[in-house]
KOLVO-707041 format. One record per residue (C-alpha): residue number from 1; x, y, z. Coordinates in nm, 3 decimals. Example, Ala and Ser with C-alpha at 12.3 -4.5 7.8 and 13.67 -1.06 7.14 Angstrom:
# residues 2
rec k: 1 | xx: 1.230 | yy: -0.450 | zz: 0.780;
rec k: 2 | xx: 1.367 | yy: -0.106 | zz: 0.714;
This chain:
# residues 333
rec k: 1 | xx: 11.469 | yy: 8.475 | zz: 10.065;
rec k: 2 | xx: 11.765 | yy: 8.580 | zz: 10.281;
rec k: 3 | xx: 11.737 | yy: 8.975 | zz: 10.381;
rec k: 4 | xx: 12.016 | yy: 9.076 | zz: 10.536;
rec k: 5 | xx: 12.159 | yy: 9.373 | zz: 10.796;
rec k: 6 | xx: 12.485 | yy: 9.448 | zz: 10.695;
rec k: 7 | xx: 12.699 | yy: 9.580 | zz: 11.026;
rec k: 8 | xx: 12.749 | yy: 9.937 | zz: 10.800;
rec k: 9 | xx: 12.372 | yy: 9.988 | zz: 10.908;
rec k: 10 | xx: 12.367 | yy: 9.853 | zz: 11.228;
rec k: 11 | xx: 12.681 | yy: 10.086 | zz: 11.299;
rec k: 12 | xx: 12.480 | yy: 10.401 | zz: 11.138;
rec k: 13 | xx: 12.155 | yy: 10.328 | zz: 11.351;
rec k: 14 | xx: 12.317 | yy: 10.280 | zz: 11.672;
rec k: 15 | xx: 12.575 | yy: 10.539 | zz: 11.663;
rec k: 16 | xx: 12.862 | yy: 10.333 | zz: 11.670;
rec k: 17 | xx: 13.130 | yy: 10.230 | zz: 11.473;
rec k: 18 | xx: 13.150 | yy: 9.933 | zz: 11.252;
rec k: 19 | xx: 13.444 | yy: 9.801 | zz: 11.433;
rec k: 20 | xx: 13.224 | yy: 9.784 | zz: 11.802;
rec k: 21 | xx: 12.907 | yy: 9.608 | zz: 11.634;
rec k: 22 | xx: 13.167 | yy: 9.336 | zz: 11.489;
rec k: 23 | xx: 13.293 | yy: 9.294 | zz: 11.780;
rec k: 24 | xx: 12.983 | yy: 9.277 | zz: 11.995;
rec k: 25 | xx: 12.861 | yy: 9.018 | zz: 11.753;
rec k: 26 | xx: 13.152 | yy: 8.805 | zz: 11.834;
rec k: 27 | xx: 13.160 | yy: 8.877 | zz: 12.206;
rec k: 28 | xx: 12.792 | yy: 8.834 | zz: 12.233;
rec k: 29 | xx: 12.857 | yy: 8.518 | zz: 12.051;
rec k: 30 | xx: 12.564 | yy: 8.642 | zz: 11.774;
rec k: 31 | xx: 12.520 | yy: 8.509 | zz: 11.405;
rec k: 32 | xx: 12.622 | yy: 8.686 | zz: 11.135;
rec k: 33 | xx: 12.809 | yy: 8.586 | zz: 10.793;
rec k: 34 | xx: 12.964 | yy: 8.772 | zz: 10.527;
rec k: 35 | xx: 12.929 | yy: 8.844 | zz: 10.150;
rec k: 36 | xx: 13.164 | yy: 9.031 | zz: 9.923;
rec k: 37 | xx: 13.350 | yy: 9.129 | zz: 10.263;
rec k: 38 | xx: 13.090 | yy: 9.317 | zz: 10.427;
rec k: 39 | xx: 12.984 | yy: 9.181 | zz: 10.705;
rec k: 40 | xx: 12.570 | yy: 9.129 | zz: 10.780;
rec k: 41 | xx: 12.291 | yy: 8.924 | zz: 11.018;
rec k: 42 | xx: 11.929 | yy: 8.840 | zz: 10.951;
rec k: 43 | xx: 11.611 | yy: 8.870 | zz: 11.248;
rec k: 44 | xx: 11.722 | yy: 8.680 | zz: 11.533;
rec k: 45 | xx: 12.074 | yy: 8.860 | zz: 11.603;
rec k: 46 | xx: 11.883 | yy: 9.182 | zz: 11.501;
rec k: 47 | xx: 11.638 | yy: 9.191 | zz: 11.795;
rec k: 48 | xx: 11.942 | yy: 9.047 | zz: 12.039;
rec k: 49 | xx: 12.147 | yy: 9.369 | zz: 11.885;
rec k: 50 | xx: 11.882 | yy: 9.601 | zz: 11.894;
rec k: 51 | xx: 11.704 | yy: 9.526 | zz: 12.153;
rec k: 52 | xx: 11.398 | yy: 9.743 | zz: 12.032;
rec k: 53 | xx: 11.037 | yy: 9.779 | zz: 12.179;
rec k: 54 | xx: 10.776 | yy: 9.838 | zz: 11.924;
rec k: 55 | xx: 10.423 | yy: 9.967 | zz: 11.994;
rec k: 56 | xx: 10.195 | yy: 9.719 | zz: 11.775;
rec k: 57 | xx: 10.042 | yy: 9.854 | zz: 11.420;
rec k: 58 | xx: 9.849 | yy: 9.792 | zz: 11.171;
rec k: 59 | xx: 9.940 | yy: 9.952 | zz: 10.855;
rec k: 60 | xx: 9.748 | yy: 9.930 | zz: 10.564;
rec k: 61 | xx: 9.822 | yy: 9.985 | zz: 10.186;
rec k: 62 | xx: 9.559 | yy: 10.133 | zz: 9.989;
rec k: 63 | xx: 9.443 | yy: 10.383 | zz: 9.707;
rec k: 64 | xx: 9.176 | yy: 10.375 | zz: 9.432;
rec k: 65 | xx: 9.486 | yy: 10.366 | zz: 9.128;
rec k: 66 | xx: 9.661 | yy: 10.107 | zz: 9.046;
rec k: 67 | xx: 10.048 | yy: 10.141 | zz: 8.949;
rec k: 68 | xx: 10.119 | yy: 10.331 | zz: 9.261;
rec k: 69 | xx: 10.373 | yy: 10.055 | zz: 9.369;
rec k: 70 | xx: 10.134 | yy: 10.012 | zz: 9.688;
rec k: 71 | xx: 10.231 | yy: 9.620 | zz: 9.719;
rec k: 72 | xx: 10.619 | yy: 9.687 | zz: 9.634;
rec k: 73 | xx: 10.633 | yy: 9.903 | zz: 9.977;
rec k: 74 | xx: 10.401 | yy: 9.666 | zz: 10.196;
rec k: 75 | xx: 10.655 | yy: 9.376 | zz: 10.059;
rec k: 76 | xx: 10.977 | yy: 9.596 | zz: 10.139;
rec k: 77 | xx: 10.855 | yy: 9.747 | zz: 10.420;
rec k: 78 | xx: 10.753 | yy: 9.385 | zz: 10.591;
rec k: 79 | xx: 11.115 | yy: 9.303 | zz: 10.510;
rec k: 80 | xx: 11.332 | yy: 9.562 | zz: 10.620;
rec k: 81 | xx: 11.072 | yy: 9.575 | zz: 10.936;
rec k: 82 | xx: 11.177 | yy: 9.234 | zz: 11.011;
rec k: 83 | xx: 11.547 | yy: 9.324 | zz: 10.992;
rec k: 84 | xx: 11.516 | yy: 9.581 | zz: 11.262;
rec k: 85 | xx: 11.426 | yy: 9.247 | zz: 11.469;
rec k: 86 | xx: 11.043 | yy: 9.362 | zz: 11.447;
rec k: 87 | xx: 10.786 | yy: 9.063 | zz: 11.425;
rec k: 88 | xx: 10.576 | yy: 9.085 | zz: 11.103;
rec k: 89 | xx: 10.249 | yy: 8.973 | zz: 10.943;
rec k: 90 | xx: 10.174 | yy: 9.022 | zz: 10.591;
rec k: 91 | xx: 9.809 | yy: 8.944 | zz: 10.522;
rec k: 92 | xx: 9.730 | yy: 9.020 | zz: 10.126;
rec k: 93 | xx: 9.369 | yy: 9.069 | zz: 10.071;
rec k: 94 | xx: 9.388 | yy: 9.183 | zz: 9.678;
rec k: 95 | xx: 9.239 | yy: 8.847 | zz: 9.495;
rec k: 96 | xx: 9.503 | yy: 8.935 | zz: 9.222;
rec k: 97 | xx: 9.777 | yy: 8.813 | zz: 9.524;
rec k: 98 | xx: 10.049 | yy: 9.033 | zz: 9.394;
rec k: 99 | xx: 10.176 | yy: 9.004 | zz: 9.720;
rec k: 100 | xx: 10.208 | yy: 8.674 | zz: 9.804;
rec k: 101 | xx: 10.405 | yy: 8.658 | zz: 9.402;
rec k: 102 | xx: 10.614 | yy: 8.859 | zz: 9.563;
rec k: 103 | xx: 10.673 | yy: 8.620 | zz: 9.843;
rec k: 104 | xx: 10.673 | yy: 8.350 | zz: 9.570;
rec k: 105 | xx: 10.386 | yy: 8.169 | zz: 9.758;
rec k: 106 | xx: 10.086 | yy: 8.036 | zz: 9.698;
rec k: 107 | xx: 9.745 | yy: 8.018 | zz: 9.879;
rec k: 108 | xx: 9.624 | yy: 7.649 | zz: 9.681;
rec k: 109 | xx: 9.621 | yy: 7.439 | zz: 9.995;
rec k: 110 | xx: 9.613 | yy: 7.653 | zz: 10.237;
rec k: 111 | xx: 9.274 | yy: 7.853 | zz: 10.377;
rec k: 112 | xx: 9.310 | yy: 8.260 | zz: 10.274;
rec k: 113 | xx: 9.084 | yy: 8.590 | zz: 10.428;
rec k: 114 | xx: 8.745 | yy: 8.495 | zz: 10.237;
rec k: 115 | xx: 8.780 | yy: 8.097 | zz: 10.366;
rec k: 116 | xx: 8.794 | yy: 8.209 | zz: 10.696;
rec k: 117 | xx: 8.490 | yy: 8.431 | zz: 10.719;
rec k: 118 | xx: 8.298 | yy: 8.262 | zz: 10.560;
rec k: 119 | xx: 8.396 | yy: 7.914 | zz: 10.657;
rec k: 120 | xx: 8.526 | yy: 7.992 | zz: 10.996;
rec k: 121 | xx: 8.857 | yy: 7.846 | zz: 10.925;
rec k: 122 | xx: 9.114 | yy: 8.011 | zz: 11.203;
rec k: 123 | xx: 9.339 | yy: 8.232 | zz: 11.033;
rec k: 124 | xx: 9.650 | yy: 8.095 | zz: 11.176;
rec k: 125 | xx: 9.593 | yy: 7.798 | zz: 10.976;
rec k: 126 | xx: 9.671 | yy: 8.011 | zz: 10.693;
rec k: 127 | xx: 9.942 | yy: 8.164 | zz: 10.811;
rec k: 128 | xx: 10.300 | yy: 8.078 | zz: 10.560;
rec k: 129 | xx: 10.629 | yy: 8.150 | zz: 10.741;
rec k: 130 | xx: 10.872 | yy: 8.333 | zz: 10.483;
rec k: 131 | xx: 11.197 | yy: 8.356 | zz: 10.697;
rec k: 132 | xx: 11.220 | yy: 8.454 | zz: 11.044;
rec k: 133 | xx: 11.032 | yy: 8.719 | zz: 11.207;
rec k: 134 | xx: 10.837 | yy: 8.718 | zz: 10.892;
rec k: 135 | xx: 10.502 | yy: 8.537 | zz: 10.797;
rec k: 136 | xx: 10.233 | yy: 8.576 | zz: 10.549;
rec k: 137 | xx: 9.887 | yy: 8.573 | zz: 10.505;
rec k: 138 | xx: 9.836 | yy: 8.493 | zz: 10.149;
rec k: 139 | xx: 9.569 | yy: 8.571 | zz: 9.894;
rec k: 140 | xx: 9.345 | yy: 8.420 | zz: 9.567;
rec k: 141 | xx: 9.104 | yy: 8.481 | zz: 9.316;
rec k: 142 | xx: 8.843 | yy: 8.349 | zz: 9.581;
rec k: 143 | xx: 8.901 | yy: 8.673 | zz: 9.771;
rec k: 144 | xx: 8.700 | yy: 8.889 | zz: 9.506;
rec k: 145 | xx: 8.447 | yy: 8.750 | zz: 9.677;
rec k: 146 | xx: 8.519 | yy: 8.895 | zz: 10.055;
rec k: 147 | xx: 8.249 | yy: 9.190 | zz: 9.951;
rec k: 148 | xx: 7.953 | yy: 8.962 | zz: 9.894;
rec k: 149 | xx: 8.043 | yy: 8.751 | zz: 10.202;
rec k: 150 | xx: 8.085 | yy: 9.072 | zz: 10.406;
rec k: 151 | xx: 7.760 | yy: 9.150 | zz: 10.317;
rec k: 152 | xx: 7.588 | yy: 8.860 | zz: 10.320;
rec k: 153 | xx: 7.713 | yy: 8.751 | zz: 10.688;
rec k: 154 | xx: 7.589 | yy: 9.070 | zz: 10.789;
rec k: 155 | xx: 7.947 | yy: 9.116 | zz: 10.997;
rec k: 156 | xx: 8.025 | yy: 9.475 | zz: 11.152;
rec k: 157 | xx: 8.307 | yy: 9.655 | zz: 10.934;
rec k: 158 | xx: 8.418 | yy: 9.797 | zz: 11.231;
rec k: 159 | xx: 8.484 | yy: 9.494 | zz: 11.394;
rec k: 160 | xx: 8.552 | yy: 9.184 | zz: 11.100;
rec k: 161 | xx: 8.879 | yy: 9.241 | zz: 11.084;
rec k: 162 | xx: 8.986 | yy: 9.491 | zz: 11.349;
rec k: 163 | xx: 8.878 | yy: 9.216 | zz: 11.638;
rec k: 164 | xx: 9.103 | yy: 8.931 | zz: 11.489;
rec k: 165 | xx: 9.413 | yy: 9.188 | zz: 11.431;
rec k: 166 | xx: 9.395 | yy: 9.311 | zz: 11.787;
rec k: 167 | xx: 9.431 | yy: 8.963 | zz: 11.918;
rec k: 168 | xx: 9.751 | yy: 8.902 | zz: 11.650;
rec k: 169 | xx: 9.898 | yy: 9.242 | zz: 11.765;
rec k: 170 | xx: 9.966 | yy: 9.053 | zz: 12.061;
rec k: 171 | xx: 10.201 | yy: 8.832 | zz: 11.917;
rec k: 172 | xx: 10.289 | yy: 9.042 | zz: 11.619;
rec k: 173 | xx: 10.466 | yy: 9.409 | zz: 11.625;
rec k: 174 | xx: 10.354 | yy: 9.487 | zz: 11.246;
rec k: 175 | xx: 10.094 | yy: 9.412 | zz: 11.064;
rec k: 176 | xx: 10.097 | yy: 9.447 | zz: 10.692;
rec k: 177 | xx: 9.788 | yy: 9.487 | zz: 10.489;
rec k: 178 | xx: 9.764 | yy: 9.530 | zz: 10.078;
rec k: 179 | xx: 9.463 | yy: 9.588 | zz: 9.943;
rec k: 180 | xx: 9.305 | yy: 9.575 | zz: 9.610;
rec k: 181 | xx: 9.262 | yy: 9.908 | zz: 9.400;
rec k: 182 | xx: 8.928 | yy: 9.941 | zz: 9.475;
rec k: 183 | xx: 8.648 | yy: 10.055 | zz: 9.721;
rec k: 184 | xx: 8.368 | yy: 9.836 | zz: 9.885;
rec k: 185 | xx: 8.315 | yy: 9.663 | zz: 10.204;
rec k: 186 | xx: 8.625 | yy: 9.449 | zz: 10.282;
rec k: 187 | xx: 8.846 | yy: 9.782 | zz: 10.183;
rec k: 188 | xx: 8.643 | yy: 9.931 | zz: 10.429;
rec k: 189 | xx: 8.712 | yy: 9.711 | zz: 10.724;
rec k: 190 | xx: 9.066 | yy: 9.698 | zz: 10.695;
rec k: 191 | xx: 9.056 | yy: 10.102 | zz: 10.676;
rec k: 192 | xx: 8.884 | yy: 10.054 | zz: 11.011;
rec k: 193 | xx: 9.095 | yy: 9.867 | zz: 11.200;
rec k: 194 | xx: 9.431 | yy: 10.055 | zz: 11.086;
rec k: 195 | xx: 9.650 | yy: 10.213 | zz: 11.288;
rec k: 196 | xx: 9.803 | yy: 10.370 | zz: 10.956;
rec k: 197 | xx: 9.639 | yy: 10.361 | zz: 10.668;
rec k: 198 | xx: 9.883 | yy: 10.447 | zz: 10.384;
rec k: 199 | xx: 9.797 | yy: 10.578 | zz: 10.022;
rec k: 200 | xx: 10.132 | yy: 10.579 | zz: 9.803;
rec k: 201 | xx: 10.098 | yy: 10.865 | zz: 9.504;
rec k: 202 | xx: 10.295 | yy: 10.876 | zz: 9.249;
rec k: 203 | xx: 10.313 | yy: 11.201 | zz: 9.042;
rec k: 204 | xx: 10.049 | yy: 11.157 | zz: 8.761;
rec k: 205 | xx: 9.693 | yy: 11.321 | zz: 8.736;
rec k: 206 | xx: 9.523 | yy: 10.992 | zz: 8.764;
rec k: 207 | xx: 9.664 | yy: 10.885 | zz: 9.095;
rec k: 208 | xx: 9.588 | yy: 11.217 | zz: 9.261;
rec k: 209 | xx: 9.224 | yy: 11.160 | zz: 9.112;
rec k: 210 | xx: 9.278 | yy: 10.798 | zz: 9.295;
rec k: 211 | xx: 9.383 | yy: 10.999 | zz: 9.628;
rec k: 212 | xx: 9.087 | yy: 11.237 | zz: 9.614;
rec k: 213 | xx: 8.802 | yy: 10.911 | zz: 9.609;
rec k: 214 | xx: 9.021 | yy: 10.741 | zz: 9.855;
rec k: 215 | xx: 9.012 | yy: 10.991 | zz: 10.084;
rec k: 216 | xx: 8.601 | yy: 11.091 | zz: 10.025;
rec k: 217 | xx: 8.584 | yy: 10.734 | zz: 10.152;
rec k: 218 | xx: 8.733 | yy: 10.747 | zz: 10.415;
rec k: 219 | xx: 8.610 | yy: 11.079 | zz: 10.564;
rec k: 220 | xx: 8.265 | yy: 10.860 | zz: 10.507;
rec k: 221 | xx: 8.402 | yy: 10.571 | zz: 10.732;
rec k: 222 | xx: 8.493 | yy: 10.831 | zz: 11.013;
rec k: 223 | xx: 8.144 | yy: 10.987 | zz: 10.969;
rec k: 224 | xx: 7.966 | yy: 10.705 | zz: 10.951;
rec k: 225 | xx: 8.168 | yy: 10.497 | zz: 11.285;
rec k: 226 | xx: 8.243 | yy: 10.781 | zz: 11.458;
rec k: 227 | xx: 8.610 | yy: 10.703 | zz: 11.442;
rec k: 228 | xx: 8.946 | yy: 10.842 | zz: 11.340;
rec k: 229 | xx: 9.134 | yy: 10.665 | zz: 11.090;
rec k: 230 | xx: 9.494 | yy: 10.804 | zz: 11.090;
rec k: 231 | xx: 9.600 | yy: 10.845 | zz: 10.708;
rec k: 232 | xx: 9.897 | yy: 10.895 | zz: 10.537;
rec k: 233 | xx: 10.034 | yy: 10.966 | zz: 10.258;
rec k: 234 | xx: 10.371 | yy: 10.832 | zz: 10.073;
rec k: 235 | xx: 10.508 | yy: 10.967 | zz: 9.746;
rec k: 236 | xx: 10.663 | yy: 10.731 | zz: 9.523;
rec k: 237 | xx: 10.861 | yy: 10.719 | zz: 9.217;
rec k: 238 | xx: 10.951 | yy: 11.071 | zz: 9.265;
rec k: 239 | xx: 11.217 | yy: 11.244 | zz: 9.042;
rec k: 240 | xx: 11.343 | yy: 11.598 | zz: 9.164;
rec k: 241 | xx: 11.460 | yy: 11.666 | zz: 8.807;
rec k: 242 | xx: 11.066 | yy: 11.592 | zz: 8.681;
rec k: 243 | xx: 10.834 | yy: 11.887 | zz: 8.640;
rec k: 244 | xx: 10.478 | yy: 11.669 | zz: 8.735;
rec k: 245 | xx: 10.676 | yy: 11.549 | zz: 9.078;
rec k: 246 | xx: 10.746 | yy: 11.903 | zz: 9.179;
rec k: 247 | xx: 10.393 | yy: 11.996 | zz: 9.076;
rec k: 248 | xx: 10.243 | yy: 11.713 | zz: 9.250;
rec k: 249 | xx: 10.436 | yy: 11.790 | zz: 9.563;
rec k: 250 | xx: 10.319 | yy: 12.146 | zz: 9.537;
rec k: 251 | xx: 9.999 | yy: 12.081 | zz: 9.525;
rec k: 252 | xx: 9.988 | yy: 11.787 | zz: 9.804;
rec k: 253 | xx: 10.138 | yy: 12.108 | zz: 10.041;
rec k: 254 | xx: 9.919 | yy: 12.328 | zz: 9.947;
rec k: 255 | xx: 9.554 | yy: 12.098 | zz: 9.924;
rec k: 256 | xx: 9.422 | yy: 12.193 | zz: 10.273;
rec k: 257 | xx: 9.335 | yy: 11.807 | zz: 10.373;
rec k: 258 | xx: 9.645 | yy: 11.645 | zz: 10.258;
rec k: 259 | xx: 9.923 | yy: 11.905 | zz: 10.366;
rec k: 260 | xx: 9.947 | yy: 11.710 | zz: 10.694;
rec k: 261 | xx: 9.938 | yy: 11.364 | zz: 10.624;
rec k: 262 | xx: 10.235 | yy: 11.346 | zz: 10.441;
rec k: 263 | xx: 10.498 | yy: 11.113 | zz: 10.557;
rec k: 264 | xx: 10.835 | yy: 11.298 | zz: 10.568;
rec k: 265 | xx: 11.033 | yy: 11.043 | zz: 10.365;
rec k: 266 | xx: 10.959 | yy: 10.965 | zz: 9.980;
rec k: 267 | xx: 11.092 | yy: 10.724 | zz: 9.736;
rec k: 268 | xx: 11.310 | yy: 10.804 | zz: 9.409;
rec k: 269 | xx: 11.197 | yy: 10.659 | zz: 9.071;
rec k: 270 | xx: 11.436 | yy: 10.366 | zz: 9.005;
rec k: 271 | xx: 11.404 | yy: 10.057 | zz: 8.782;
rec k: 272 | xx: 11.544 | yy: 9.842 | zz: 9.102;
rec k: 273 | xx: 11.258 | yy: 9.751 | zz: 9.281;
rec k: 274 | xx: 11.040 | yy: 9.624 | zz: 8.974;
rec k: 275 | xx: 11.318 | yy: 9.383 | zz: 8.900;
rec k: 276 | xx: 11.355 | yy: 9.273 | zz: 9.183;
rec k: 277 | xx: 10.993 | yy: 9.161 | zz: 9.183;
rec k: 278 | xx: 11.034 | yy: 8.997 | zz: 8.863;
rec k: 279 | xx: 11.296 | yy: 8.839 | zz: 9.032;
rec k: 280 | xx: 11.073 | yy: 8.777 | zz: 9.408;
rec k: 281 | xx: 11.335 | yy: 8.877 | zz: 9.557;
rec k: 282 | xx: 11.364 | yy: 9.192 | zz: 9.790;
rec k: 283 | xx: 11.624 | yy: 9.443 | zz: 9.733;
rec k: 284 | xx: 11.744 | yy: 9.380 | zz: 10.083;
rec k: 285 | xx: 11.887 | yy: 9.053 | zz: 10.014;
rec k: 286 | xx: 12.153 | yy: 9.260 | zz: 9.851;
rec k: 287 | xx: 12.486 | yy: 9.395 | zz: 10.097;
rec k: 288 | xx: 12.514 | yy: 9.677 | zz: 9.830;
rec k: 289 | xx: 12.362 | yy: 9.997 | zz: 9.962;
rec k: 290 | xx: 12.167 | yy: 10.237 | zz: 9.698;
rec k: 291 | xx: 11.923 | yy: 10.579 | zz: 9.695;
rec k: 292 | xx: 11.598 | yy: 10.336 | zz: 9.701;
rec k: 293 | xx: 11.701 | yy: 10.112 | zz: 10.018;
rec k: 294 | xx: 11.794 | yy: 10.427 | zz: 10.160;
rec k: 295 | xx: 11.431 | yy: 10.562 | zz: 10.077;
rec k: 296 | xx: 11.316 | yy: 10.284 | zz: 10.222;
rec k: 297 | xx: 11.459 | yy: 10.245 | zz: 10.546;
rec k: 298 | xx: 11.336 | yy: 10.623 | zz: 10.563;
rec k: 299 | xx: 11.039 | yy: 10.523 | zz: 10.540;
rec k: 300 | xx: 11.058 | yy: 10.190 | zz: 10.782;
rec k: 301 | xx: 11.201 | yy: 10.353 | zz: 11.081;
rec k: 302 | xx: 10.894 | yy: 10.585 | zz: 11.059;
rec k: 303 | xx: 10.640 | yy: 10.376 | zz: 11.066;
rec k: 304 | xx: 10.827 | yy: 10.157 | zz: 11.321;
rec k: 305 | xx: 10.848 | yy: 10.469 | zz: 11.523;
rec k: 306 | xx: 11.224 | yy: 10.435 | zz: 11.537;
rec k: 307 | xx: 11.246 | yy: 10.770 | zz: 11.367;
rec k: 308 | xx: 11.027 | yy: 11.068 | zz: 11.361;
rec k: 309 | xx: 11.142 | yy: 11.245 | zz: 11.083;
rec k: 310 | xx: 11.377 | yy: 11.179 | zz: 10.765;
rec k: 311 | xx: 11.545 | yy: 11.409 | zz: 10.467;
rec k: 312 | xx: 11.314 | yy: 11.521 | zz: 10.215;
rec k: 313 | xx: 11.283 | yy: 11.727 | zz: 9.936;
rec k: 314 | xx: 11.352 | yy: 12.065 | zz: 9.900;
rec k: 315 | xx: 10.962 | yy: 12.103 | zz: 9.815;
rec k: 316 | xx: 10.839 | yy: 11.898 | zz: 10.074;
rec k: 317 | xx: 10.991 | yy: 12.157 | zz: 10.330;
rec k: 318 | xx: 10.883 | yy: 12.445 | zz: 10.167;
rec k: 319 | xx: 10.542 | yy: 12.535 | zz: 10.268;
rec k: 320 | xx: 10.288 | yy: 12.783 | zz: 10.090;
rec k: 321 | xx: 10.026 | yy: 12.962 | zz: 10.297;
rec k: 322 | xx: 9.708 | yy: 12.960 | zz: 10.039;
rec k: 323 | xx: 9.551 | yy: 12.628 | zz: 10.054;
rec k: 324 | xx: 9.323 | yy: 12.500 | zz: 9.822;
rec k: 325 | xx: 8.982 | yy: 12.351 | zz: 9.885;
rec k: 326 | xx: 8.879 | yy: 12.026 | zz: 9.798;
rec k: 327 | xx: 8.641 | yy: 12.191 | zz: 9.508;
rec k: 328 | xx: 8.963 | yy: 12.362 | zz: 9.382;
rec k: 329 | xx: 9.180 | yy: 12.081 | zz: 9.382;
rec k: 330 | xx: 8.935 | yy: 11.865 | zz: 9.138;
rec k: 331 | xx: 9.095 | yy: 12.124 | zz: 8.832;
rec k: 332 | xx: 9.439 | yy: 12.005 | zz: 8.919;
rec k: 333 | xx: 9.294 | yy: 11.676 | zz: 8.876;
């Protein structure tokens, strides 16, 4: 894997023109190469260029629906992350390790999430480095079992995994964390030690159904811990010519506990980011720019902080002022 900056972006996010970054890269004496004549860098000259502080986070990916494309935007987000010269983790605890696929790794030898509770193997013995400023965490089958071990152990959900990612924050700006499809006690502990906890939706009845439980769950957490667990929401594989994605963002605006957790940047259906999973590759290995990196830079400089807001749709902006209730939503549903 070789992501890459090209000097067309670095010119667009600093304000300057391409001619000034080339030539601070060559003045500054910095890395970069070239590829089809455009000129681009990877994580080391980034964070000499850049030069950007990041407040550490923890952002995790998870909703009860599979499909959503939740592990295609934890792997491209982790990437592009890394290209803005942030430091980033990637821990995958879904025991179908979609994630580390992606990666084209594999946890075999090496200790993953479930070894180390309940073996008390250190975590960064586990720890695979991808390409710089970029390391993973990867996952197995064996980590269907983090539930029972959870349990078992009797370990505090508030503190399993928040306690360990506190110390990495230290030496890590993002952490990454995909999670299986599903509800139960290791889902739960990641939810409580995010700083973001992000629920992609696509437009389909199902995945708002997958929203709704999701969320139930986590209103239980806050109840339960006495805690606020700041969560977001990401559309995905949206189409502004579709009838179901205008309905679906119509009725995210208007549902009176979602209207405000919706990240102001969304991603357009396109067939490029499935193949380039097929392919483990990310689609910013590419020099090329298109709609979906776009998205997704969007939607990196957000969560980064780098950006507070980003273009979005037309029906995004426009707000309605009847909201409906959560009893009300369940017939949209």
């Amino acid at each position: 894997m070789k992501p890459k900056m090209t000097v067309e972006d670095a010119a667009y996010i600093l304000g300057k023109s391409q001619a000034a970054i080339y030539a601070e890269l060559k003045s500054r004496h910095l890395n970069f190469s070239s590829l089809d004549n455009l000129f681009y860098f990877g994580h080391q000259t980034s964070q000499k260029l850049f030069q950007f502080s990041f407040k550490p986070k923890v952002v995790v990916f998870q909703i009860l629906k599979g499909g959503t494309g939740k592990t295609s935007l934890a792997f491209e987000l982790a990437v592009r992350a890394s290209l803005y010269g942030a430091k980033v983790l990637c821990i995958d605890l879904d025991q179908q390790a979609n994630l580390t696929q992606a990666f084209n790794q594999s946890a075999e030898t090496v200790p993953v999430m479930v070894d180390s509770l309940a073996e008390g193997y250190s975590l960064l013995d586990s720890f695979l480095s991808i390409e710089e400023g970029l390391d993973l965490l990867p996952s197995r089958i064996e980590n269907a079992l983090l539930d029972e071990v959870i349990r078992t152990k009797q370990f505090a959900l508030n503190k399993v995994y928040r306690d360990p990612l506190q110390i990495l924050k230290k030496t890590y700006d993002l952490i990454v964390m995909d999670c299986p499809p599903s509800l139960g006690q290791s889902v739960a502990a990641a939810a409580l030690a995010a700083d973001w906890m992000i629920a992609p939706v696509i437009p389909e009845k199902f995945a708002l159904s997958g929203l709704n439980a999701t969320y139930q769950s986590i209103e239980e957490l806050q109840t339960a811990f006495g805690v606020e667990i700041p969560f977001k929401i990401v559309l995905n594989k949206f189409d502004p010519e579709d009838s179901q994605s205008k309905e679906t963002v119509t009725w995210l605006k208007q549902h009176a506990d979602y209207q405000d957790k919706i990240l102001e940047a969304y991603l357009r259906l396109s067939p490029i980011i499935p193949k380039t999973l097929l392919q483990t590759e990310s689609i910013f290995e590419s020099v090329w720019t298109n709609p979906v990196k776009e998205d997704l830079d969007q939607l990196t400089r957000i969560i980064l902080g780098l950006q507070r807001s980003a273009p979005i749709p037309a029906t995004f902006a426009s707000s309605s002022s009847s909201k409906l209730s959560a009893k009300e939503s369940l017939a949209f549903c």
